[in-house]
N, C-alpha and C positions, 0 to 999 in steps of 0.2 A: 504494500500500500504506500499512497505518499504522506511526505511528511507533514501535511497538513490532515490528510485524514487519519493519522496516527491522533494525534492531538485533536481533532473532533471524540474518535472514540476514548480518548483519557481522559474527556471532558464527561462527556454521559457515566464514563464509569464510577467516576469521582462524584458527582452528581447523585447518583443509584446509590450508592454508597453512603454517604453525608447525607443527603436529603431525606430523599425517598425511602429508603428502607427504615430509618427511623421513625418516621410516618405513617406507612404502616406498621411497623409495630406497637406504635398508640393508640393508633385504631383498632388492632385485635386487642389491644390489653382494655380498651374502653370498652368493647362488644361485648368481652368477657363479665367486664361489670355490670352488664344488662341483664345475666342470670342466662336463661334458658337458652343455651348453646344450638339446640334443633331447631328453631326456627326462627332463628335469628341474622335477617339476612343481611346485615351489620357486618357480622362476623365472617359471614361466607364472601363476599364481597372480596371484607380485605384480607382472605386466605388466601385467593383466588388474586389478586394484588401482589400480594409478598410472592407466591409463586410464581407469578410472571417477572417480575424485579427479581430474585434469586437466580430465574432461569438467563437472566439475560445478563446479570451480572458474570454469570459462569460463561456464558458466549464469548461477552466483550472479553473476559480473560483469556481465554483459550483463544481470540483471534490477534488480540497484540502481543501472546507470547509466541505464537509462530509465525507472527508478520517479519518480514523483511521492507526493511520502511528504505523509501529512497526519496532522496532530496531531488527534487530534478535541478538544480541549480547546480549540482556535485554531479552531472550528465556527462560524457565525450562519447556522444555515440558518430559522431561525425556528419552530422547530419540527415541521417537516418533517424525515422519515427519509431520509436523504443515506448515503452510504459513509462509514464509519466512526463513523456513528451507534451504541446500542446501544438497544434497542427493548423495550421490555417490553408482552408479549402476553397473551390470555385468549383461548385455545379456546372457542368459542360453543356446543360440541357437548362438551364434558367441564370445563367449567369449569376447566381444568388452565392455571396459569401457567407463561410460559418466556418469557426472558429471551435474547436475542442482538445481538451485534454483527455487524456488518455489514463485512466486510474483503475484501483482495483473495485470488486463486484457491492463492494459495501458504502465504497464514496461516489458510486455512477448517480449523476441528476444534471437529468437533460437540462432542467429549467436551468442551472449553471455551466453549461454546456461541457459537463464533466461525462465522457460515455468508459461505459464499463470495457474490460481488454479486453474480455468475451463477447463483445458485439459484433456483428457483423462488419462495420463500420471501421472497426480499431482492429480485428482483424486481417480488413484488407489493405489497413493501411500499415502494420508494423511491418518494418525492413526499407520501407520504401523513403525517397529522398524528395527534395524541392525538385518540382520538372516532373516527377511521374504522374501517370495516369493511371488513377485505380478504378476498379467495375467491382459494387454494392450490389449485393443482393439484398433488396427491400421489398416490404411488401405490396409497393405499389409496379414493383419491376426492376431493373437493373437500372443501378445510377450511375453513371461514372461521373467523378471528382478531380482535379490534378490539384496537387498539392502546392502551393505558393510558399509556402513556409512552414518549416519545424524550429521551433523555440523551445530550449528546455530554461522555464524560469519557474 
């Protein structure tokens, strides 16, 4: 992953951790003082709560202790498109510019024009340099793009 979505997920974890799971566990220890544990759906809520926080707690750990985190500013891929490159594109069929990074499957958002390396997209384009011409398979049919520019920042 990169090293910005290293540090988003250090954020949520710290977050789940401090916050949140303290949280609910006031909320089950308040439920609890409500007396009758069966039908109290107080209490099932925020079991059901801590279990989800617990569960993700254990994710986010398990994925930044086997992340390999890259700076793309520490990059020499020679300009070739590598993960965590970011790519600036030209649609050959709409003249339309767009601009992407290239991240792992957990920081992909299109709305930040972050696409995950398992896309189609970032697929076609890793190895390739400024000048080539790549062909998308999308679901409205094949795109092809040439590449204007690869920037690792």
């Amino acid at each position: 992953m990169t090293k910005r979505g290293a540090e988003l997920l250090k954020e949520e974890l710290q977050r789940l951790k401090s916050k949140d799971r303290p949280e609910v566990i006031n909320a089950i220890a308040e439920a609890r003082a409500q007396g009758d544990l069966s039908e109290n759906a107080e209490y099932e809520s925020a079991k059901e709560r801590q279990a989800f926080i617990e569960g993700r707690i254990a994710d986010l750990e398990g994925k930044l202790g086997a992340a390999q985190v890259v700076d793309p500013t520490e990059l020499s891929a020679e300009g070739r498109v590598v993960f965590a490159s970011t790519v600036d594109l030209e649609n050959l069929d709409s003249g339309e510019k767009v601009t992407y990074q290239i991240v792992g499957l957990d920081e992909a958002d299109i709305k930040e024009a972050k696409v995950s390396v398992t896309s189609p997209i970032a697929r076609a384009l890793i190895g390739k340099s400024a000048g080539d011409v790549v062909a998308v398979e999308a679901p409205s049919g094949v795109k092809e793009y040439e590449i204007l520019e690869v920037r690792y920042v």
